[in-house]
N, C-alpha and C positions, 0 to 999 in steps of 0.2 A: 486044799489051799490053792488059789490062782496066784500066780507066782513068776511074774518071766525076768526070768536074770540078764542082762546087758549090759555088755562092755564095748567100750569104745574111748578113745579122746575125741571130744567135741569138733565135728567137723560143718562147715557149711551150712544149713539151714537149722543146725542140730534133728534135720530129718537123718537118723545116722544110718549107716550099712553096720551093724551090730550083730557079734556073732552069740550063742549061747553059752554060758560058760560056770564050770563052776570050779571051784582054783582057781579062780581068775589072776591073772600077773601083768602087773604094771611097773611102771620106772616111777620109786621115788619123786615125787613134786608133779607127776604128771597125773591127769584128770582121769580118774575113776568112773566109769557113770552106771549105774545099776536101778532098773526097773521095774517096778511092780506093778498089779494087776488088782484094784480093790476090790474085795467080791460084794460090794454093794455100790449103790449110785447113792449119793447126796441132791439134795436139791441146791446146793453150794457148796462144795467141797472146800473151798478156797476160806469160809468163814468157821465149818462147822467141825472141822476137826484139824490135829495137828499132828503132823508124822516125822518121826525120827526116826534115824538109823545110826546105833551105837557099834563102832569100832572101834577094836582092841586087840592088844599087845603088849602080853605080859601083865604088869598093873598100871600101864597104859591107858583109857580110853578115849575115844573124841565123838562126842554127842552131835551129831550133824545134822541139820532140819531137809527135810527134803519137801519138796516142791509138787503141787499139785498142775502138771504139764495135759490138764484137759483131759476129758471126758471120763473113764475111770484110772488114769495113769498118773502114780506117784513117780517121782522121779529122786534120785540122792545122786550128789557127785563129790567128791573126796580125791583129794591131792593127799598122799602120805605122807608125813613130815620124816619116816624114817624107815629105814629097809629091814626087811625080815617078814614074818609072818603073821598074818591077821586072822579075825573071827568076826566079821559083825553079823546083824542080829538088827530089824525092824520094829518099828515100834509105833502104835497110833492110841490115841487119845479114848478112841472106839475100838474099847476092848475086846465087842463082838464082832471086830471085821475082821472074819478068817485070811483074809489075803494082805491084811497091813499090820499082822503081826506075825513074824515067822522065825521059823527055824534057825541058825548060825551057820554060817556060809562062810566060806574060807577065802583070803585073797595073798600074795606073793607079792611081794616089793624087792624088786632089784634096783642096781642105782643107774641111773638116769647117765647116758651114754650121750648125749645132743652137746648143742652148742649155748642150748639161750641160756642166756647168763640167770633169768629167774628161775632155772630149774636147776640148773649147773649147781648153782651155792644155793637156791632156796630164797624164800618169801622174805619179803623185806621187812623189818624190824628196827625199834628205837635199840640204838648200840646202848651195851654195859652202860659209860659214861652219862648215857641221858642226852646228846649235846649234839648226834648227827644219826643218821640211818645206815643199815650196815643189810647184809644179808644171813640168813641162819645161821652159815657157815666161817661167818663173821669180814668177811670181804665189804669194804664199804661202800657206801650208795650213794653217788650226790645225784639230788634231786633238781631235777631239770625241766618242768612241767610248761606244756602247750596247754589253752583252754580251748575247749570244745565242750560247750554247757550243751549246746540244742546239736550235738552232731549226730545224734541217733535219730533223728526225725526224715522224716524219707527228702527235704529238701537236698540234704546229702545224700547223697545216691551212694551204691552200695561202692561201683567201680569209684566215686571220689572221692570215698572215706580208706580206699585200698592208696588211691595216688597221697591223700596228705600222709599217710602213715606213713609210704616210704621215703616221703619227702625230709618228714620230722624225724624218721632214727638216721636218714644220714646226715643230718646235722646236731646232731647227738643228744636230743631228745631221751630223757627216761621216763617221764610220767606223762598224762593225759589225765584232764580232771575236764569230767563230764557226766552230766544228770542222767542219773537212773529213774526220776522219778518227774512229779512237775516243776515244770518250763518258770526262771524268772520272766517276768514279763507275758506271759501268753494265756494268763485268765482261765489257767489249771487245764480245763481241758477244752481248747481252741482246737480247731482243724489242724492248725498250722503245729502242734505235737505231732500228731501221728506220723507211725513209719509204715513201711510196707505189710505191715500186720493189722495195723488201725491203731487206736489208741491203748494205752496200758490198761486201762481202766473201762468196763462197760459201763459202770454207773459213777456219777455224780460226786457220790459219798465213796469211792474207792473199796466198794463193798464187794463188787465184780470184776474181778481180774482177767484179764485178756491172755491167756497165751503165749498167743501167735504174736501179740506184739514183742513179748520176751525172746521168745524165736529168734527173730530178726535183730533186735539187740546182742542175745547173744555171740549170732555169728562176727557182729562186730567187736565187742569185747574181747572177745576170742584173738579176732585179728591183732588188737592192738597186743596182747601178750604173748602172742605165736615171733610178735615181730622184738620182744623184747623190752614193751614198752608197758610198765604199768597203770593198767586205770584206776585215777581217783575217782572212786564212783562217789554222786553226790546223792543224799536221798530225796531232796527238799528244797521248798525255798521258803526264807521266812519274814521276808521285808513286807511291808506295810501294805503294798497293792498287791502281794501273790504270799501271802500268810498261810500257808498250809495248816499250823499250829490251829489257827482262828476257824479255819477251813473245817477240818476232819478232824482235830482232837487227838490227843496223844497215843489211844489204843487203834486207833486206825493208821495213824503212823507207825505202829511199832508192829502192826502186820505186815505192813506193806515193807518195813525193813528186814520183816523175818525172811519175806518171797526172796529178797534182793541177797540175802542172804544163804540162801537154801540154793539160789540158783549159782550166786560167783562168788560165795566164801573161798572155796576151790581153785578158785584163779587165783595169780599172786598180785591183788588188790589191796588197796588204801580205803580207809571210809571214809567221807566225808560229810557227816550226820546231818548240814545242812547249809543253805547258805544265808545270808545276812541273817543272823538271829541275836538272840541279844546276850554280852557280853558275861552277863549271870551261869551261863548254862557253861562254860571251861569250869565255875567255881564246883557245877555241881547242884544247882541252883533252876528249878522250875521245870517246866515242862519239857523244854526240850533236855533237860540234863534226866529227867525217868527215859527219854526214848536211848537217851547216851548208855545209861543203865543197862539197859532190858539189850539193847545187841552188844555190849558186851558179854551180857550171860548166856545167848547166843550163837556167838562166832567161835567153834572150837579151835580157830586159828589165832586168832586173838590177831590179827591184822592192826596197826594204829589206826590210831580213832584220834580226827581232830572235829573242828566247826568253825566254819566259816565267820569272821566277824573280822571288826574293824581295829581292836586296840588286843594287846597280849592280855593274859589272865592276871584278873588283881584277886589275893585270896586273903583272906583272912585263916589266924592262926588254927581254926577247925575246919577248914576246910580243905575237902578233897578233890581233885581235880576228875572232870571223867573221861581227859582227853589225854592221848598218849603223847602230841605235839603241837604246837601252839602254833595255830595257823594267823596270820597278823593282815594287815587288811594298808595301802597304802591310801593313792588318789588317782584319779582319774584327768584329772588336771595335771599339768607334766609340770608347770611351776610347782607348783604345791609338790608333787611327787618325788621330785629330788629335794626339798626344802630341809635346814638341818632337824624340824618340829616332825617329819614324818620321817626320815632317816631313825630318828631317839624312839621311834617304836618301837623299831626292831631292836635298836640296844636295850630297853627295857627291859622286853621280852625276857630278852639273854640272859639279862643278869636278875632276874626272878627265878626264887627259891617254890618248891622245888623245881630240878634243871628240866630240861627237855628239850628236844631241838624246837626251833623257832624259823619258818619262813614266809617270806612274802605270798599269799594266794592271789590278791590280786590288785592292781596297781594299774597304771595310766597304759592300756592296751596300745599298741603301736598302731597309728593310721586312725584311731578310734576318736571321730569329729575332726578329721584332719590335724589330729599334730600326735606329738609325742614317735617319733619316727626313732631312729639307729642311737644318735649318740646319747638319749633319754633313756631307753632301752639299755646303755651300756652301765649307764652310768647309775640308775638304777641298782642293777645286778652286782655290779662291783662295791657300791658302796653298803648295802644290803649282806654281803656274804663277806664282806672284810670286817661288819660289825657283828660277826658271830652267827647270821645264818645258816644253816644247812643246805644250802640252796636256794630255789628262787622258782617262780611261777611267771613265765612270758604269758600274753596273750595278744591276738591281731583284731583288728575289724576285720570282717565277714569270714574269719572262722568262728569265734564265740558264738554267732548266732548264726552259722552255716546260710549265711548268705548268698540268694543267685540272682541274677538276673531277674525282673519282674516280681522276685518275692525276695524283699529284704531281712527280713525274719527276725527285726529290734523294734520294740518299739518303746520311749521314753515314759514314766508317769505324769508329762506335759501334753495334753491333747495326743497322747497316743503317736506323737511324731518319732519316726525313727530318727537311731541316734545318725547311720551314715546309709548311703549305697554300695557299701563295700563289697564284693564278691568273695567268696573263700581262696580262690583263687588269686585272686590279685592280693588277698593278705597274704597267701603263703609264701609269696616269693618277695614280703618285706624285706630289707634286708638284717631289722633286728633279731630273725633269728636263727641265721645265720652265723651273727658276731657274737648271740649265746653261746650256739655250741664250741665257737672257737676259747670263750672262754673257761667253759667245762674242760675243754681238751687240755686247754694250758695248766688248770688247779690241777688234772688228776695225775702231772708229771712229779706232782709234790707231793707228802703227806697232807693233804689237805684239810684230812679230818683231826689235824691235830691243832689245826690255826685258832689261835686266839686272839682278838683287837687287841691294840694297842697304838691307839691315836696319839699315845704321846711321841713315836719316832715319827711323827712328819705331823707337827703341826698343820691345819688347813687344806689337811688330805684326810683319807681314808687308809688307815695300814693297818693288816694283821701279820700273821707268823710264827716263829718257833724260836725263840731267842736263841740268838749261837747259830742257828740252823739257814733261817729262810725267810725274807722281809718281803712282804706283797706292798708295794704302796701305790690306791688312785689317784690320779690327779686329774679331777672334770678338766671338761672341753670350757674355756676361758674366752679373752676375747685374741681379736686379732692380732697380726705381730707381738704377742705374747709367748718368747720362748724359755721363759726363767721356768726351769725344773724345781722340783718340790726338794728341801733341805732334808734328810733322812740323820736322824741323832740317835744314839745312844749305842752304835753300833759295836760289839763286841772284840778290844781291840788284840785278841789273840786267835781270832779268822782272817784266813786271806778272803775276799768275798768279790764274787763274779757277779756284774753287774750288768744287765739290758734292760732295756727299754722293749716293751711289748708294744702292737700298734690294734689296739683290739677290734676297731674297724675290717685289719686286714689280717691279722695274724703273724704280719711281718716282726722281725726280732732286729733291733739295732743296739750291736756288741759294745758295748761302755767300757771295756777290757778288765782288769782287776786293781779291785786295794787293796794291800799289801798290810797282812798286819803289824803292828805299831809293839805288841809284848810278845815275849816268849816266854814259855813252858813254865807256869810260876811265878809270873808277874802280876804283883797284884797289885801296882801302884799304877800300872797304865791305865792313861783314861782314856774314855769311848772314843771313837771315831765319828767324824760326820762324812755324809758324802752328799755336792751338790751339783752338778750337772745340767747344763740347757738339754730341753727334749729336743726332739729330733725335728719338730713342725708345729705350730701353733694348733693343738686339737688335743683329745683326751689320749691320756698316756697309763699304763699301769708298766712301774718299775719294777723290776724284779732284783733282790741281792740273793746269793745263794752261797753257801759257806764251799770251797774247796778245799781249803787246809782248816786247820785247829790246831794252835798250839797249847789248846788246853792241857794242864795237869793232868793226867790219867786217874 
């Protein structure tokens, strides 16, 4: 049997310095990577056969696809989801290739000693509840996502996909949602894809897989999870002028999900099975709901699985959903995009049976045709995650389409005209999103994942919360010398309750002191309290009340 065993965590070009090994020992959630030798050539390996490698523990397994990494080299890469001791064992399609089916091999899982919070607690997950994202170890996840469709294409250079990362997790950044596969906009395979590898695809039909383009993706994927940040990798796109569906057909998309699969199941990734596709396939419903299918049966990580579209899932009483969360779709147009008709998506969403978390993916990009800047972006966000979101998805002009200089990298379905000149650079330093992360920073002081709307405490606001506990209420940016604060009603009147004023722009707090509750210990005839208050300057405000005392019954 030809046979070369390889360990390593993915480093740099995935050209790795790997040593031999057999007992191999790795940290829980960190990348396994093991190497084979097939003892025949293919005339396309990539088409003519399929290799797994099954590991296990106890009664245990995890069926993993492993990835044809050029010339005769199969490759598998495996995150453990739990410590103690393993057995896998290769597996091919081609019974008679003595080198990609072999013997059982031993591997050692200890637990993971580092710092990144995705390895620390583990791959991200719909929580018990259905209603937000948590991690294995049940620590919750709010979801905070930059887009970066086209940022693996070599207009991004390698050093400035290293500068936006560090940019985006210090403004607290947790996800990146960005295409694993073909380009919206870019006529499948234009020039203007390829990375320092070439294109993904040697042929046409997606029948000849490139490599070396995955290569160089990888090291970036890598990046963004080294740094803490999860990639929503996308596979597709499936709007009208870049239809992949129409393009290649379902069984050549659900190869090319297997590659994408086999290569960063392993990472701790989101899938995002495609973009604009049509609204049928959440029910379960057409072609793209078989490719939903088929890498579920797949991914022995079971990663959520959403799709790109514009309205939440409508189902009918037989019907099954094949998305783990419901990704919603806002506007592009910043009027329309705070409108109360595109806000009620999201509330829809939420309150469609069965539950599942629900967020914005993509909505009026800041800077994008010049407008929709800071307090659109805020107001957005706040009003989107106070109506039961789990989060929210920012995006700028000229990072979406890794914009530089001389090459704008959008271009419209109107004569091909791009939508701006934006640089990636001059979008990073918008300042929407910035005043994201400040508002991540402020939810995650709270139990946040336990907030639920409730638009009746502030009429012509936005308010969630915990009744008894903790009242979030927005109030957009209005017009001018307008400083009348928003009325908050039903307030619980046996809490004392601390009250500021947030300035989400700055992050500033302005102390509104306390109210004082109104019952004590067993009063049940007290009624609610209201609280109303001038903000602090005429611009958008989110109020905070937070319970100090309780003179609730025990």
């Amino acid at each position: 049997m030809l046979m070369r065993n390889k360990l390593s965590v993915v480093s740099g070009l995935c050209m790795l310095m790997q040593a031999v090994s057999y007992g191999a020992e790795v940290a829980q959630w960190e990348l396994f990577e093991t190497s084979y030798e097939s003892a025949k050539a293919y005339s396309n390996a990539f088409t003519e056969v399929e290799v797994d490698v099954v590991f296990k523990q106890g009664d245990k397994h995890w069926k993993v696809p492993a990835f044809w990494a050029g010339a005769n080299k199969w490759t598998v890469r495996f995150a453990p989801p739990v410590q103690g001791n393993y057995t896998y064992r290769i597996e091919c399609t081609d019974k008679a290739n003595s080198g990609l089916n072999g013997k059982e091999q031993t591997l050692s899982v200890a637990a993971y000693k580092g710092d990144n919070p995705l390895l620390k607690h583990g791959f991200v997950k719909v929580s018990p509840g259905k209603t937000y994202f948590e991690h294995a170890d049940g620590t919750p996840f709010f979801w905070l996502a930059d887009t970066w469709w086209k940022n693996l294409c070599k207009r991004m250079t390698w050093e400035g996909f290293q500068e936006l990362t560090a940019d985006r997790k210090a403004k607290g950044f947790s996800v990146v949602q960005i295409c694993g596969g073909p380009y919206p906009d870019e006529n499948f395979f234009a020039p203007s894809l390829e990375n320092e590898g070439g294109q993904p695809y040697l042929a046409q039909d997606m029948s000849v897989v490139n490599p070396k383009y995955f290569d160089y993706a990888d090291r970036r994927l890598k990046h963004l999870a080294d740094a803490g940040i999860v990639p929503a990798i996308v596979g597709a796109w499936g709007r009208g002028d870049c239809n992949s569906m129409d393009k290649f057909g379902a069984e050549k998309i659900k190869r090319h999900w297997r590659y994408l699969v086999a290569r960063y199941g392993a990472y701790p990734v989101i899938w995002i099975l495609a973009g604009e596709i049509p609204e049928e396939t959440k029910a379960g419903k057409g072609p793209w709901a078989e490719v939903a299918t088929y890498l579920r049966s797949i991914d022995p990580y079971h990663h959520p699985l959403t799709c790109h579209t514009g309205h939440g899932r409508k189902l009918a009483n037989d019907d099954i959903p094949v998305i783990d969360f419901d990704m919603v779709g806002g506007n592009h147009d910043e009027r329309v995009a705070v409108a109360p008709q595109t806000v009620a998506i999201v509330s829809s969403a939420y309150a469609t049976k069965p539950p599942m978390p629900v967020l914005v993916g993509e909505t009026c990009y800041e800077g994008h045709m010049q407008q929709g800047f800071g307090d659109v972006q805020r107001r957005m966000f706040w009003q989107s995650v106070l109506s039961g979101a789990a989060g929210h998805t920012y995006g700028s002009a000229g990072i979406w389409h890794a914009g530089v200089e001389g090459d704008h990298g959008n271009w419209g379905a109107w004569a091909r005209q791009p939508y701006d000149y934006t640089t990636w650079k001059e979008g990073m330093n918008y300042p929407g999103a910035t005043q994201l992360g400040l508002a991540r920073k402020l939810l995650e002081k709270y139990p946040w994942q336990k907030f639920e709307p409730h638009p009746e405490w502030a009429p012509g606001c936005t308010a969630a919360g915990i009744p008894g506990e903790v009242c979030f209420v927005y109030l957009p940016r209005r017009n001018i010398y307008t400083w009348d604060g928003p009325e908050v009603k039903g307030l619980d009147p046996a809490v004392d309750w601390h009250v500021y004023y947030f300035d989400p722009a700055t992050g500033r707090k302005f102390d509104q002191g306390v109210i004082k509750a109104t019952a004590q210990a067993g009063d049940k005839d007290a009624k609610p309290m209201s609280f109303k208050k001038n903000v602090p300057s005429p611009q958008d405000w989110v109020l905070v009340l937070e319970c100090i005392v309780s003179r609730q019954a025990p």
